[in-house]
RODO-2510 file (C-alpha; in nm, 4 decimals, decimal comma):
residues 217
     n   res          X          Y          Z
     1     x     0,0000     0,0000     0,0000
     2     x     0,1132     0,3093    -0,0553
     3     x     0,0665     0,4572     0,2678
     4     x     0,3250     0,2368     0,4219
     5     x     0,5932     0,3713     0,1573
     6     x     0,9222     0,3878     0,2627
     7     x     0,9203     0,7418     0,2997
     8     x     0,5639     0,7609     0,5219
     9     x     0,7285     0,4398     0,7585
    10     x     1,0690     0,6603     0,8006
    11     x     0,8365     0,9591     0,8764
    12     x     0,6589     0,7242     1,1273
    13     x     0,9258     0,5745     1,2917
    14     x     1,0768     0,9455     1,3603
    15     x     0,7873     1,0143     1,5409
    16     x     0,7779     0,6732     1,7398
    17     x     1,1542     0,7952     1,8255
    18     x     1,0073     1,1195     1,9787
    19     x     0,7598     0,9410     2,1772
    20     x     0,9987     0,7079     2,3281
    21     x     1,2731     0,9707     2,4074
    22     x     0,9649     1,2074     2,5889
    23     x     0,8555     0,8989     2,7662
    24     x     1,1620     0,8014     2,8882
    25     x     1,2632     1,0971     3,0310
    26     x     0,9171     1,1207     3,2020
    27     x     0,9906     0,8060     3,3048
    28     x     1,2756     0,8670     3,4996
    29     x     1,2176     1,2462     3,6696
    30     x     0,8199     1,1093     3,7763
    31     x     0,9842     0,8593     3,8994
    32     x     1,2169     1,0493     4,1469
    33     x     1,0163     1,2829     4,2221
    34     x     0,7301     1,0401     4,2998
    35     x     0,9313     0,8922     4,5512
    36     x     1,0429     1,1966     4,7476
    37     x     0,6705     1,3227     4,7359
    38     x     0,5329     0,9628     4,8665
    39     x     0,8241     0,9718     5,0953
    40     x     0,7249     1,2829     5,2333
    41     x     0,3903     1,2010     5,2548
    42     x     0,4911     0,8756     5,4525
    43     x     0,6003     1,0635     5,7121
    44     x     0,3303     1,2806     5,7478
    45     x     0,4980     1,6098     5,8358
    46     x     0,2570     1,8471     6,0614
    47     x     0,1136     2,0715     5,8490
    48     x     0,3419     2,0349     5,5133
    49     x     0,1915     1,6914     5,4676
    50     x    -0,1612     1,7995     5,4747
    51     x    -0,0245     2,1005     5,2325
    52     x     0,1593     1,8655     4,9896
    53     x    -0,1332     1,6286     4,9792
    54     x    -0,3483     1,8670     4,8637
    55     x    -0,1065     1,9582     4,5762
    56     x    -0,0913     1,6523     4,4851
    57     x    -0,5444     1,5830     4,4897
    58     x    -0,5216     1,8909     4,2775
    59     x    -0,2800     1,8004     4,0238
    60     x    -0,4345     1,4770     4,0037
    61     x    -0,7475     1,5679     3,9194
    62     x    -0,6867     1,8265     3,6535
    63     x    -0,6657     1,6727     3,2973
    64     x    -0,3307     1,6091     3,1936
    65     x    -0,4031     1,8325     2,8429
    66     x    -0,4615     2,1087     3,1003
    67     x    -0,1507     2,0794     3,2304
    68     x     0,0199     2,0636     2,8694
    69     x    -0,1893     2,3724     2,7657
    70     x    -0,0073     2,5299     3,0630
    71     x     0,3444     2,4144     3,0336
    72     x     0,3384     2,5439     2,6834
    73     x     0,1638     2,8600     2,6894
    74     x     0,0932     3,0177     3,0395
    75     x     0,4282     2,9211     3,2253
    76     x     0,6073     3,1442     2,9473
    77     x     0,3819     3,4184     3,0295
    78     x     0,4412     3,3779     3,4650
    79     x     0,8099     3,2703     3,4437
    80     x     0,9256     3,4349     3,1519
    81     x     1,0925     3,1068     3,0466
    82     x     0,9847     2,9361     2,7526
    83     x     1,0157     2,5921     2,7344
    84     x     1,0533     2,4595     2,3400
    85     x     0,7969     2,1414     2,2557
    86     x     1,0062     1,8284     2,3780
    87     x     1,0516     2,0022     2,7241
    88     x     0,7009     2,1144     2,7592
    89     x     0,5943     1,7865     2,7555
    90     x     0,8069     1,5989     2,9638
    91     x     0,8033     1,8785     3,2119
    92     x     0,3890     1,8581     3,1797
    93     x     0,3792     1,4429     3,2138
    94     x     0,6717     1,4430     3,4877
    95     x     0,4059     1,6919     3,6914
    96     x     0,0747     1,4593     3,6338
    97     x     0,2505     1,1361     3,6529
    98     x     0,4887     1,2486     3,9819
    99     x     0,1371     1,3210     4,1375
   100     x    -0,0138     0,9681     4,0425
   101     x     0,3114     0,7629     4,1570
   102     x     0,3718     0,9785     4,5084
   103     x     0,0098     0,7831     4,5815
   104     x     0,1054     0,4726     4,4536
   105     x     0,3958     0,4692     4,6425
   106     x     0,2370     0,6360     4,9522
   107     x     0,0548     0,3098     4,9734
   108     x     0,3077     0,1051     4,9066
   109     x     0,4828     0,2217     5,2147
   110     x     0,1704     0,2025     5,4080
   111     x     0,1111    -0,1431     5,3262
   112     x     0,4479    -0,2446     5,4842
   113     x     0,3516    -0,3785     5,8357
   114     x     0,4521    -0,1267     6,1110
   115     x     0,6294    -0,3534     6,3281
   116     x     0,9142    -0,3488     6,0676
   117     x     0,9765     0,0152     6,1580
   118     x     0,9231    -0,0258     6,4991
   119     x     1,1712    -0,3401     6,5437
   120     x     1,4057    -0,1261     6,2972
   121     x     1,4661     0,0831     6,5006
   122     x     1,5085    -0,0831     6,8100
   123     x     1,8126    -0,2248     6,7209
   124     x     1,9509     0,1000     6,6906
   125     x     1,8838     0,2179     6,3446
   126     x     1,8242     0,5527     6,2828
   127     x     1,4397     0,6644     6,1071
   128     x     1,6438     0,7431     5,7542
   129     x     1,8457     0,4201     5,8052
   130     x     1,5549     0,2467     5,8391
   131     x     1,3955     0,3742     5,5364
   132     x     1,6955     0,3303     5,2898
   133     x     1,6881    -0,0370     5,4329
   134     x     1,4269    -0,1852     5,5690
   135     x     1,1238    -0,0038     5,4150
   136     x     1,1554     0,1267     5,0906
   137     x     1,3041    -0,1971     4,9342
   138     x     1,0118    -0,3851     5,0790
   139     x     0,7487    -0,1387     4,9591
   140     x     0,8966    -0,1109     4,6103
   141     x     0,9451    -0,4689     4,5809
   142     x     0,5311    -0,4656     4,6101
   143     x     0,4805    -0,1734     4,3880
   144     x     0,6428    -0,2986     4,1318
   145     x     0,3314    -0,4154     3,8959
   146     x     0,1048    -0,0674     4,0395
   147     x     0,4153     0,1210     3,9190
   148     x     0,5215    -0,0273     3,6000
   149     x     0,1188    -0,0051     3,5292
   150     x     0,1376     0,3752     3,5655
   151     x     0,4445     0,3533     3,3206
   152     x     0,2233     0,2039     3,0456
   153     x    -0,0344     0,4918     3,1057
   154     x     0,2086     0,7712     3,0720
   155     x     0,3368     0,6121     2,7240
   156     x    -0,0246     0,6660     2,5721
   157     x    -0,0722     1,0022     2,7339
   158     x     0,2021     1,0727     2,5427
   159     x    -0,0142     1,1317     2,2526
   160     x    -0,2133     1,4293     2,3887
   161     x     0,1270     1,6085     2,3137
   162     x     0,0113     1,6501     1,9716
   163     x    -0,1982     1,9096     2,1229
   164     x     0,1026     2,1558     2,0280
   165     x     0,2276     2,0245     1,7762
   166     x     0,5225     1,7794     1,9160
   167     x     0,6392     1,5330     1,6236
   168     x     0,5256     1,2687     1,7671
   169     x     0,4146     0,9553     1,6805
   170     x     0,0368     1,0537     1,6582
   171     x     0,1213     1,3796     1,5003
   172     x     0,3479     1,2155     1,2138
   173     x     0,0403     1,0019     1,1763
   174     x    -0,1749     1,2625     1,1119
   175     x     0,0169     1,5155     0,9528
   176     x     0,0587     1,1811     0,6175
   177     x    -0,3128     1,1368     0,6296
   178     x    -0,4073     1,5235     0,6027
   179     x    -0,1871     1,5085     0,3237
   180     x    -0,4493     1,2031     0,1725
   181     x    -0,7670     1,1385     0,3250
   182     x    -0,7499     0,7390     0,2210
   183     x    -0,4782     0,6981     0,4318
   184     x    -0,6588     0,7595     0,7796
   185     x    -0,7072     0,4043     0,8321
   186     x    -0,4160     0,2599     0,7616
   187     x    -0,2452     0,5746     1,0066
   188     x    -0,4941     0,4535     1,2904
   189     x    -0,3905     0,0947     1,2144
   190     x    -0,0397     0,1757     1,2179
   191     x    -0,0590     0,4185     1,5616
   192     x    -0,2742     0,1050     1,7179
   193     x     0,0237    -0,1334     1,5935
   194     x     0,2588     0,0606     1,7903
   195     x     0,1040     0,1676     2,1018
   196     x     0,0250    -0,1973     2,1620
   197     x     0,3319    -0,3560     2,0747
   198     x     0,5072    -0,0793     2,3616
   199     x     0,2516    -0,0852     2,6178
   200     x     0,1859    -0,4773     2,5599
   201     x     0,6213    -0,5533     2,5608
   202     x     0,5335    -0,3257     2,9538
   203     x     0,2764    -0,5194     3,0337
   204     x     0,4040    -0,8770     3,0094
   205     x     0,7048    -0,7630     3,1598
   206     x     0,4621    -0,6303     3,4516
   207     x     0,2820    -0,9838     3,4820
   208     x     0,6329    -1,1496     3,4655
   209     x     0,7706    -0,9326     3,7806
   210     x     0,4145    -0,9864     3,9557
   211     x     0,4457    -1,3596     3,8777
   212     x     0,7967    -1,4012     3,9953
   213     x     0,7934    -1,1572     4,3129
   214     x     0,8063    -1,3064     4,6522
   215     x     0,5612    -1,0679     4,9186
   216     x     0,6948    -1,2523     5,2230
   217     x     0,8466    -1,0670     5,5023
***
């Protein structure tokens, strides 16, 4: 077909780049700074607890595309900085997604059973000490699947992007079927093909940790 020409597939695969590069990197800075905000939260710090939490209820609730919309044109206009495309929407998924895992992992640490703190630090450990090595590994070792779940989410949000115009993978997509209308389908096929084989690679290798991880204390 010639929809899937050379040329169109290159165009495609360019795109598919972008999206894996943006996700990546949302990946990774969510990540850490999910953990220090569930961390935080953990220890529920009078009065900047109850503030963060909030922060974090808010940002959860407001549509990601709201928060691209604002990375992209209103932070310009409060910090003066403009961000170009690529960094406006890693910078926009790192804030939704660091809001979604900071619960996730919030939980996680909840879910460990006190007395491992408590006999932690009896032996002489110190609260941090006892974080680093007692609770943390034990609470990440449950979130595992929860987190790696969140990681599949954040690769298809990656297509609101093309809300301003980022080359990604949905944008290539539809920037070669505005050029002709018959190839729509074979675009939607082709975004579908991808997406899946990503998110579906995640999500095996989400059932495989779940499968193979021991919960026993």
């Amino acid at each position: 077909m010639e929809a899937f020409s050379w040329l169109n597939i290159r165009f495609l695969l360019m795109g598919l780049k972008v999206t894996v590069e943006v996700a990546i990197a949302s990946i990774l800075l969510s990540f850490l700074i999910g953990s220090v905000l569930g961390v935080l939260r953990f220890w529920k710090i009078p009065i900047f607890s109850k503030i963060l939490g909030v922060l974090i209820d808010i940002v959860r609730n407001l549509p990601l595309l709201l928060i691209i919309f604002f990375t992209y044109f209103a932070l310009p206009q409060i910090s003066g900085v403009r961000l170009n495309l690529f960094y406006s929407a890693v910078l926009a998924l790192t804030i939704f997604e660091s809001a979604m895992l900071s619960e996730i992992i919030r939980a996680g640490l909840n879910a460990v059973p006190k007395g491992q703190m408590e006999a932690a630090l009896s032996t002489g450990l110190s609260v941090i000490e006892t974080m680093r090595i007692i609770i943390i590994p034990q609470a990440y070792k449950m979130m595992i699947p929860a987190i790696l779940s969140q990681f599949i989410s954040l690769i298809k949000d990656t297509s609101l992007a093309v809300i301003i115009t980022l080359p990604e993978f949905t944008h290539q997509a539809q920037i070669i079927y505005g050029q002709n209308s018959n190839y729509v389908l074979p675009m939607f096929i082709a975004l579908a093909v991808g997406y899946f084989i990503i998110c579906y690679a995640l999500s095996l290798f989400a059932r495989f940790i779940e499968k193979h991880i021991s919960y026993d204390y």
